[in-house]
C-alpha positions as CSV (number, residue, x, y, z in Angstrom):
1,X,-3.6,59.1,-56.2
2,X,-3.9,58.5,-52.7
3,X,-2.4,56.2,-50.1
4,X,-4.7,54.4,-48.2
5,X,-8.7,54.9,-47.8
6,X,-11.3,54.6,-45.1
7,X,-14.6,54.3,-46.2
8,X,-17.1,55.3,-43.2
9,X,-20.5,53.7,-43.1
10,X,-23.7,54.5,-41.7
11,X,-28.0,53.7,-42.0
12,X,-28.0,55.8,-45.3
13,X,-26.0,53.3,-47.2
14,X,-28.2,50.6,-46.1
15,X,-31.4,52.5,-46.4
16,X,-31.0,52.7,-50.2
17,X,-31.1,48.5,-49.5
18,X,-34.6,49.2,-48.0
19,X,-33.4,48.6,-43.6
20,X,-34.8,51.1,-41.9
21,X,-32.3,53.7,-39.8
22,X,-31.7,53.4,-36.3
23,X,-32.3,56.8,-35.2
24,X,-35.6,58.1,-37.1
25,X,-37.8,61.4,-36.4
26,X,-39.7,59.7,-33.5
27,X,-37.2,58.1,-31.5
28,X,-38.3,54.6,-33.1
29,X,-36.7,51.4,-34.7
30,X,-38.9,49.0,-36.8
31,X,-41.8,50.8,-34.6
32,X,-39.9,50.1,-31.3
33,X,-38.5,52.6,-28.3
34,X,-34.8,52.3,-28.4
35,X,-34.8,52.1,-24.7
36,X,-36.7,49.2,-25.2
37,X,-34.7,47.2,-27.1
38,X,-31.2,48.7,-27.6
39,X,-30.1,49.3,-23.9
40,X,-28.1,47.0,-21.3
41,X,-30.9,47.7,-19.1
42,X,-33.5,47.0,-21.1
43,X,-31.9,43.4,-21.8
44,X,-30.7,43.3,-18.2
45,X,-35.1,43.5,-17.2
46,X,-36.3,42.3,-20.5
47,X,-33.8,39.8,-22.2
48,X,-37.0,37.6,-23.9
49,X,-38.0,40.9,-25.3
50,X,-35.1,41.8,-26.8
51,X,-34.0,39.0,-28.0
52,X,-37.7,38.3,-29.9
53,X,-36.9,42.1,-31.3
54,X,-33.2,40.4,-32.9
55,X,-34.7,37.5,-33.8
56,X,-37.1,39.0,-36.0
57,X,-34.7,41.7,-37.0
58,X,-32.7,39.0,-38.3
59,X,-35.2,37.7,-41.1
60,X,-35.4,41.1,-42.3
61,X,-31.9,41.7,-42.3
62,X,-31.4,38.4,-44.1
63,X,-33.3,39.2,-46.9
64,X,-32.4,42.5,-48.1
65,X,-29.7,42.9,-51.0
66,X,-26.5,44.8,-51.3
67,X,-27.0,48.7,-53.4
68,X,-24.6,50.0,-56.1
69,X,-23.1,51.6,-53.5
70,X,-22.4,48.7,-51.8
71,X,-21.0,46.6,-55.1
72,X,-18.7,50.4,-56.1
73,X,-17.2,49.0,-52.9
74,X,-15.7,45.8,-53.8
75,X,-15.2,47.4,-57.4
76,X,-12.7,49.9,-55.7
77,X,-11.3,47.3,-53.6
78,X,-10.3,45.2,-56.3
79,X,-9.0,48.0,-58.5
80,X,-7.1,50.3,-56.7
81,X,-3.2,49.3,-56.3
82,X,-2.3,52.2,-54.3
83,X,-3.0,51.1,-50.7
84,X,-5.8,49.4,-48.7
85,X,-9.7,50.5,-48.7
86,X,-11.1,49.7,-45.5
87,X,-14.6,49.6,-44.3
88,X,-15.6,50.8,-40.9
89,X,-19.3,50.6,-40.6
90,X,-21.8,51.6,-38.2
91,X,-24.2,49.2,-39.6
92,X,-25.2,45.7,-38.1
93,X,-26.3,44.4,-41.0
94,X,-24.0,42.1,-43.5
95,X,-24.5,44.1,-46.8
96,X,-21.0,45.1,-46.8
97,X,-20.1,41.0,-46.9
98,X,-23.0,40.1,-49.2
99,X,-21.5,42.5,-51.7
100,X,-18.3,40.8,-51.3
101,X,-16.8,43.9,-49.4
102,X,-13.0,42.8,-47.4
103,X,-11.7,44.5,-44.6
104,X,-15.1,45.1,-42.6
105,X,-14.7,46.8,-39.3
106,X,-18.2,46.4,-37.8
107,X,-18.0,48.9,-34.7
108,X,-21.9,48.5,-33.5
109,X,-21.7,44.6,-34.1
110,X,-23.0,42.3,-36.0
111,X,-27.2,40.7,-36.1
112,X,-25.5,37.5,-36.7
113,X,-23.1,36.8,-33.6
114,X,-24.0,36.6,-29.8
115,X,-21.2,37.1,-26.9
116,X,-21.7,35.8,-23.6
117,X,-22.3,38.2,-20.8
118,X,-20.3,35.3,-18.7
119,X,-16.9,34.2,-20.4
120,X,-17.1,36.6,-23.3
121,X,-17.4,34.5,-26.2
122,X,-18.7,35.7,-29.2
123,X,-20.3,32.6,-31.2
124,X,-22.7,32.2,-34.4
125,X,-25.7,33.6,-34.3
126,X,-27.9,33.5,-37.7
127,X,-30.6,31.3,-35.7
128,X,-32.5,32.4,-33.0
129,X,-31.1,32.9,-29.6
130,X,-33.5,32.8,-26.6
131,X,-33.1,32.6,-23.2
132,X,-32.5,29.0,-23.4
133,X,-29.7,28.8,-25.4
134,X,-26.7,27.4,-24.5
135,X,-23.1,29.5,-24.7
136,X,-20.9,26.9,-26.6
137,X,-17.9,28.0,-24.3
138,X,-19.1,28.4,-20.8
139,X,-22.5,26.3,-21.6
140,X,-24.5,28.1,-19.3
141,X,-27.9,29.4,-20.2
142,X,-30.2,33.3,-20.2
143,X,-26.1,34.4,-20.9
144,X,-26.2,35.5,-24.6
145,X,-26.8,38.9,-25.7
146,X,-26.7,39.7,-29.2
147,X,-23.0,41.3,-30.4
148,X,-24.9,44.7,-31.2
149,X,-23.3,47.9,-29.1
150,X,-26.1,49.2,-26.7
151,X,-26.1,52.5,-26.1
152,X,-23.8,53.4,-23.5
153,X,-21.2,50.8,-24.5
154,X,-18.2,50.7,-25.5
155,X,-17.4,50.5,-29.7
156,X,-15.5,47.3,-30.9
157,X,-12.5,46.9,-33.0
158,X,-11.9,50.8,-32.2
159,X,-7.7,50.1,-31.4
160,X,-7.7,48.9,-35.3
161,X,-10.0,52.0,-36.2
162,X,-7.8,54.8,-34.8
163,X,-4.9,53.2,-36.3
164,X,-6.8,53.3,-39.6
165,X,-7.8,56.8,-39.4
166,X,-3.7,57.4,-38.2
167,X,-2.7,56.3,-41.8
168,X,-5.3,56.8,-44.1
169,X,-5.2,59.4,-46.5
170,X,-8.7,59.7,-47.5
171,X,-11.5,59.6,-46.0
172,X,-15.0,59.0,-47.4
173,X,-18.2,59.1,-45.2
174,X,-21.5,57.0,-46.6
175,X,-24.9,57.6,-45.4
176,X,-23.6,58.7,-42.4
177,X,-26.1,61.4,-40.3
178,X,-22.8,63.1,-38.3
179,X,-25.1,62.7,-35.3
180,X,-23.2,59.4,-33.6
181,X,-20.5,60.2,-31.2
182,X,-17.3,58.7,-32.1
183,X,-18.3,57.8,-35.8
184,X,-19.0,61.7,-36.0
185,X,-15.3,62.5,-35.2
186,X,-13.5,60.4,-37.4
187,X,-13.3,62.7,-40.1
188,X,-11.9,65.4,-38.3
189,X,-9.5,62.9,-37.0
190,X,-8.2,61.7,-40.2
191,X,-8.0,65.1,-41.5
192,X,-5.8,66.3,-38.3
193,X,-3.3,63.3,-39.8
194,X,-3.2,64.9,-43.1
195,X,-5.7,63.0,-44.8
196,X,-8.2,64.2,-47.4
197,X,-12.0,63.6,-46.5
198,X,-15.5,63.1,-48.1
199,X,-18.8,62.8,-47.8
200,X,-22.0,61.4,-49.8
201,X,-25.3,61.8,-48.3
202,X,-29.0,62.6,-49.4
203,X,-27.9,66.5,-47.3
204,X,-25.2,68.5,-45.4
205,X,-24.9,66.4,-42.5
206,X,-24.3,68.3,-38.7
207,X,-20.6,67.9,-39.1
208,X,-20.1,68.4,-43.2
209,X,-17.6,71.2,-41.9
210,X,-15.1,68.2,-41.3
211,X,-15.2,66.9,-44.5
212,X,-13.2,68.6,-48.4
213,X,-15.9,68.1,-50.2
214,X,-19.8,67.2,-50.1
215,X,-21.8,64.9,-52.9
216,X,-25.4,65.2,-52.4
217,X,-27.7,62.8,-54.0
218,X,-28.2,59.0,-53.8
219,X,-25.0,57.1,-52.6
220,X,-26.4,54.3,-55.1
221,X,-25.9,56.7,-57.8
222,X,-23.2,59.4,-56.8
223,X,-20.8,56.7,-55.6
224,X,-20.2,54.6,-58.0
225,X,-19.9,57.4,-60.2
226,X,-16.7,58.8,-57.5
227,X,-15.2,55.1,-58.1
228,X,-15.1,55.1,-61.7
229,X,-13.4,58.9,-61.6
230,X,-11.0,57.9,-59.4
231,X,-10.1,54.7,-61.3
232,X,-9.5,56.6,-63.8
233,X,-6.8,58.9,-62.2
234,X,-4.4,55.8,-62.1
């Protein structure tokens, strides 16, 4: 058995819940530019705009449903004795919570906070923000930008990451496309501390040369298959 896991998380997991990817054929998200909507200059000139794009992405978000692959999750988590399964996802929706996931590392953010571009703080956000709200720690207004990593900013919670990939000794990528510098090094990083490594996707991914082994198929179907096999190496 193994000590403890990292599960990596990316749009394919939550596809299978019907969210649409980030990074699609034609440059688009939910039939918007990414430079429109998902750059600090595009909320910098724009901030109405972008924040209308959250808002809305918000009710969509809100109502999709957590996938077997999601649930295999928490079944692991509550099964396996032999360390800690994390989760660091790339994905800003909460279908790693609604499944009843722990130990959620969300490194592009999260569609239900805001931080303030002022004093920093990083408040409730499951309502709509506008231009008009308030910061409940500075109280100024036109400060809140949603907690979702633009492009061209820094990851969050990545000191507690690399010390999770320092220790683990497996991990397993989900739905991940190996196109999304760091997420796409994490693997080989893990595996240069000794650890084994992963992947389930729909294909070979750009960087399936850093992972042991390769499931293709369905992560809905292929992983909770992986959990029951490994619960029953105990």
């Amino acid at each position: 058995m193994y000590g403890d896991i990292v599960i990596l998380s990316g749009a394919g997991i939550s596809a299978e819940s019907g969210i649409p990817t980030f990074r699609d054929s034609d440059g688009l998200w939910n039939n918007h530019r990414i430079e429109d909507v998902a750059t600090i200059e595009a909320y910098e000139r724009h901030p109405e705009q972008v924040h209308d794009f959250y808002n809305g992405l918000k009710i969509d978000l809100q109502k999709a449903l957590p996938n077997p692959a999601h649930l295999a999750i928490t079944e692991l988590q509550n099964g396996y004795r032999n360390g800690t399964v994390s989760v660091v996802t790339q994905n800003v929706d909460l279908l790693h919570e609604k499944a009843g996931n722990r130990n959620i590392y969300h490194i592009h953010g999260q569609i239900d906070q805001a931080v303030c571009m002022n004093c920093g703080r990083i408040t409730d956000a499951r309502g709509e923000v506008t231009t008009e709200t308030l910061c409940a720690g500075c109280g100024m207004a036109a400060t809140l930008k949603p907690n979702i990593v633009f492009f061209g900013e820094n990851l969050l919670r990545m000191i507690e990451v690399d010390a999770l990939l320092d220790k683990c000794r497996l991990l397993i990528a989900v739905g991940t496309s190996g196109a999304v510098y760091p997420a796409n090094t994490f693997a080989r990083i893990a595996r240069y501390h000794g650890a084994d490594t992963i992947e389930f996707n729909l294909h070979a991914t750009v960087n399936s040369y850093d992972f042991d082994r390769h499931v293709i198929g369905r992560a809905g179907e292929t992983f909770p298959r992986f959990v029951k096999e490994l619960s029953a190496e105990k």
